[in-house]
C-alpha positions in Angstrom: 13.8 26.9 23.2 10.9 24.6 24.2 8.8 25.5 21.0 12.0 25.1 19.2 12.2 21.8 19.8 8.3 21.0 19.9 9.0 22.6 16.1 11.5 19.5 15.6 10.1 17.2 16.8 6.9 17.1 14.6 9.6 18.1 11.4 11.0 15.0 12.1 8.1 13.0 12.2 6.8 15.0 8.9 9.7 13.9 7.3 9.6 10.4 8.2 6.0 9.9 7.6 6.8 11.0 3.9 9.5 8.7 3.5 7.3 6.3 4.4 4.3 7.2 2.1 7.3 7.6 -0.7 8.4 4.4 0.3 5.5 2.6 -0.2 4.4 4.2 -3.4 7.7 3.2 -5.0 7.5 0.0 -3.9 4.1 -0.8 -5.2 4.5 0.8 -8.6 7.8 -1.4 -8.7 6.4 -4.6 -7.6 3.0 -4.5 -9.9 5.3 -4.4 -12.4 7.4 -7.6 -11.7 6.1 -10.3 -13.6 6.3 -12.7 -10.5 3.8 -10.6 -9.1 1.2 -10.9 -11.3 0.1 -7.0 -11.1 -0.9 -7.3 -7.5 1.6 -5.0 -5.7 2.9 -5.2 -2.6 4.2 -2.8 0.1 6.9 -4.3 2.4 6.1 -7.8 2.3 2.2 -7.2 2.3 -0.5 -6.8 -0.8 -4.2 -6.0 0.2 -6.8 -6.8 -1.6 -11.0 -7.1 -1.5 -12.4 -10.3 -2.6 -15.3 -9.9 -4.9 -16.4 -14.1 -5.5 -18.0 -16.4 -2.8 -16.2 -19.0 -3.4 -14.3 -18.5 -0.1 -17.9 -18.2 1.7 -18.4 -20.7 4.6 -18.2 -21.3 8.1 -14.8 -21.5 9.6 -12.7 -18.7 11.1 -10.4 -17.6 7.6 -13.4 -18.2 5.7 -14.6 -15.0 3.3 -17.4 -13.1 2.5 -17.9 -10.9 -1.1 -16.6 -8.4 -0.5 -14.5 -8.5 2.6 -10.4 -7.5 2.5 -7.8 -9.0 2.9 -4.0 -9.1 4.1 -1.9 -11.0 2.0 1.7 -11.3 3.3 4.3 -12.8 1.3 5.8 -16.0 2.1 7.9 -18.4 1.4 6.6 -21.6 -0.3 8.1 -24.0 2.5 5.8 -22.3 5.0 2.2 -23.2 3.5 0.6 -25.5 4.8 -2.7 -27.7 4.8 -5.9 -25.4 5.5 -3.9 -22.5 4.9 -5.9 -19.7 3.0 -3.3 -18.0 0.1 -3.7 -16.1 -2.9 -1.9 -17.5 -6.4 -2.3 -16.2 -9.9 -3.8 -19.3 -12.2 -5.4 -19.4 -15.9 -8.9 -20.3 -16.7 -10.1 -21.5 -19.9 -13.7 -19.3 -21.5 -15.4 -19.5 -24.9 -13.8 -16.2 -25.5 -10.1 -17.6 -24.6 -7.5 -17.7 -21.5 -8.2 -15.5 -19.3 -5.5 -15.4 -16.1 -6.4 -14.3 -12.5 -5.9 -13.9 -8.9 -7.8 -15.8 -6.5 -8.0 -17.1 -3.0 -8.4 -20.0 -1.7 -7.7 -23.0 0.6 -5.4 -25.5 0.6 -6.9 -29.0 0.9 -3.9 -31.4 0.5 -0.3 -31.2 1.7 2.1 -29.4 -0.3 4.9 -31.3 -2.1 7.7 -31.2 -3.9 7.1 -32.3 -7.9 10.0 -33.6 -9.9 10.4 -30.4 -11.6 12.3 -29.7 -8.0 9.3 -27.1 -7.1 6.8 -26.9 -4.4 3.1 -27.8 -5.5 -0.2 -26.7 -4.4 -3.7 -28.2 -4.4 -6.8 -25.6 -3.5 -10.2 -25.4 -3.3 -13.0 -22.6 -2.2 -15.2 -23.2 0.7 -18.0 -23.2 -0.7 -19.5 -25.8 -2.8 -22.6 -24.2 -4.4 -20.1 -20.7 -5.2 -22.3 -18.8 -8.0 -18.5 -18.0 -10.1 -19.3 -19.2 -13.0 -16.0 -20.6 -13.8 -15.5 -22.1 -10.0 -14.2 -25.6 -10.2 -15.2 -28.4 -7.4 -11.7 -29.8 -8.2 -10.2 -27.4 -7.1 -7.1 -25.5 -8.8 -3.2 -27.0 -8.9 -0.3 -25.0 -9.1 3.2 -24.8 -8.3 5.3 -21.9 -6.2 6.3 -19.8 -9.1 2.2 -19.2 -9.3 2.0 -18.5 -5.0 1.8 -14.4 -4.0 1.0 -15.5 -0.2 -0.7 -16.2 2.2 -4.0 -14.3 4.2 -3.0 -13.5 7.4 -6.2 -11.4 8.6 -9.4 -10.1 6.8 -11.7 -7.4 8.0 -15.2 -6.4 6.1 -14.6 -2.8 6.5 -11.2 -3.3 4.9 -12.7 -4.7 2.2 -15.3 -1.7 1.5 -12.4 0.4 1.5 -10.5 -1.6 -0.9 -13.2 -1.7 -3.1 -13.0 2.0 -4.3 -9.0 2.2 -3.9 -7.5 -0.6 -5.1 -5.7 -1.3 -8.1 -6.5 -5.0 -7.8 -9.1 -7.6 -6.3 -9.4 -11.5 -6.1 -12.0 -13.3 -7.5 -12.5 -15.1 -11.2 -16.0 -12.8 -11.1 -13.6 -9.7 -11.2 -10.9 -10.8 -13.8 -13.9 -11.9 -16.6 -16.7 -8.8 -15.8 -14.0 -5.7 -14.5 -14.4 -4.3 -11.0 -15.1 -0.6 -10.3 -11.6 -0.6 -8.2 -9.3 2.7 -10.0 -6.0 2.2 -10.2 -5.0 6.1 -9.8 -6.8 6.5 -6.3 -4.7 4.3 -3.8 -1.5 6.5 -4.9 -3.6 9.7 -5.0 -4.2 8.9 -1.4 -0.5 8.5 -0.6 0.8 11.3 -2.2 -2.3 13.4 -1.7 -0.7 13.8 2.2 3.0 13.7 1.0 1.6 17.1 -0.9 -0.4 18.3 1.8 2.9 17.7 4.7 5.4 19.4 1.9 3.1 22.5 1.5 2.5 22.9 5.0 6.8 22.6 6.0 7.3 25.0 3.2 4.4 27.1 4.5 6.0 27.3 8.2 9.7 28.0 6.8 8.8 30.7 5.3 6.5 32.2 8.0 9.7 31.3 10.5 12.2 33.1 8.2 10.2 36.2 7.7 9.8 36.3 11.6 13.4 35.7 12.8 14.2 38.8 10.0 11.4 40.9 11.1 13.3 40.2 14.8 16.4 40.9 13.2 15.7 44.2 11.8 14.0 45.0 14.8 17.2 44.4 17.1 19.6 46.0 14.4 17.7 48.9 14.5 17.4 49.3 18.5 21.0 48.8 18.4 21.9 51.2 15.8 19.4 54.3 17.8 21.6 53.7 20.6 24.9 53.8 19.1 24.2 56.7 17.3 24.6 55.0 13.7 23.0 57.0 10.7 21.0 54.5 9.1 20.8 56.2 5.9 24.7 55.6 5.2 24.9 52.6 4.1 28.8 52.0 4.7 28.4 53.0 8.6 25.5 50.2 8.5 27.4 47.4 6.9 30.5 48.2 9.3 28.0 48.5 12.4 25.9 45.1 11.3 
């Protein structure tokens, strides 16, 4: 009975954790989809991504190195704030034409509200002597409908990970030269698991079925020796069973 419900208990979790993985990959396909979201998608509330410009270098504690990853949760627009770090989606202008991206940076003057009713945004990278090409010293302005969130933690190994398994990255750098980020790896590793859990389950069921029938026969058969039954007729074994 004890293994029994060992055997439940890690079913259950099984099951959850591939409700969760499920969960997740729905939610992302469905979300870097939405054109408010600019094709950076987002798993309950939170979007990770590497940055690949050093704009963002400097010296205080948000500040971010190439390369490093980032937590970007969503937010609403009334809870930025001055110095905060966030992520929007904004259009630069090249010789070859428009080119829209997703960057990171600080905000360096209080938010307020514009007379088109909506929430507006001044930012600006940390560093001054960025090598982006396209980096501004103004800085960029935008309103809310442009805002994905806000950085709420970064971590350099993070980022080496998101590197090779994200779908999407911050930094003007990647929009204009491509990054070597695939698209099909983050879900590969999501469902690779969901695949692995499923074949396993199905794996133990049928090793637990085959067992309780082997049991089964085994007891029928005891049963019948001592009753006497024939076990060639099949009518007296049906009416015995």
């Amino acid at each position: 009975m004890k293994r029994k419900w060992v055997s439940w208990i890690i079913d259950g979790f099984l099951g959850l954790l591939i409700v969760f993985l499920l969960s997740c990959q729905i939610q992302m396909m469905i979300t870097q989809n939405k054109k408010e979201n600019y094709g950076v998608p987002r798993c309950y509330g939170l979007s990770f991504m590497a940055v690949m410009t050093d704009s963002m270098v400097g010296n205080n504690p948000d500040s971010l190195n190439v390369g490093t990853g980032i937590i970007v949760k969503q937010v609403s627009p009334k809870e930025i704030k001055l110095n905060d770090v966030v992520t929007f989606y904004h259009v630069i202008h090249t010789k070859s034409g428009d080119v829209g991206i997703v960057n990171t940076h600080r905000i360096v003057d209080a938010p307020y509200t514009g007379e088109d009713g909506l929430i507006h945004f001044h930012t600006r990278g940390d560093n001054y002597k960025s090598e982006s090409a396209t980096y501004s010293k103004a800085g960029e302005y935008f309103d809310e409908t442009k805002l994905i969130g806000k950085v709420i933690t970064h971590n350099d190994i993070l980022g080496n990970i998101l590197q090779v398994i994200s779908p999407t990255v911050s930094g003007t750098n990647a929009a204009l030269n491509g990054t070597t980020s695939k698209a099909w790896v983050f879900p590969l590793i999501i469902l690779l698991p969901v695949a692995i859990i499923a074949t396993i389950t199905i794996v133990d069921v049928v090793k637990t079925n085959k067992k309780e029938k082997l049991a089964y026969e085994a007891e029928l058969n005891a049963a019948m020796e001592e009753a006497h039954i024939n076990k060639d007729d099949e009518r007296e074994r049906v009416l015995f069973e």
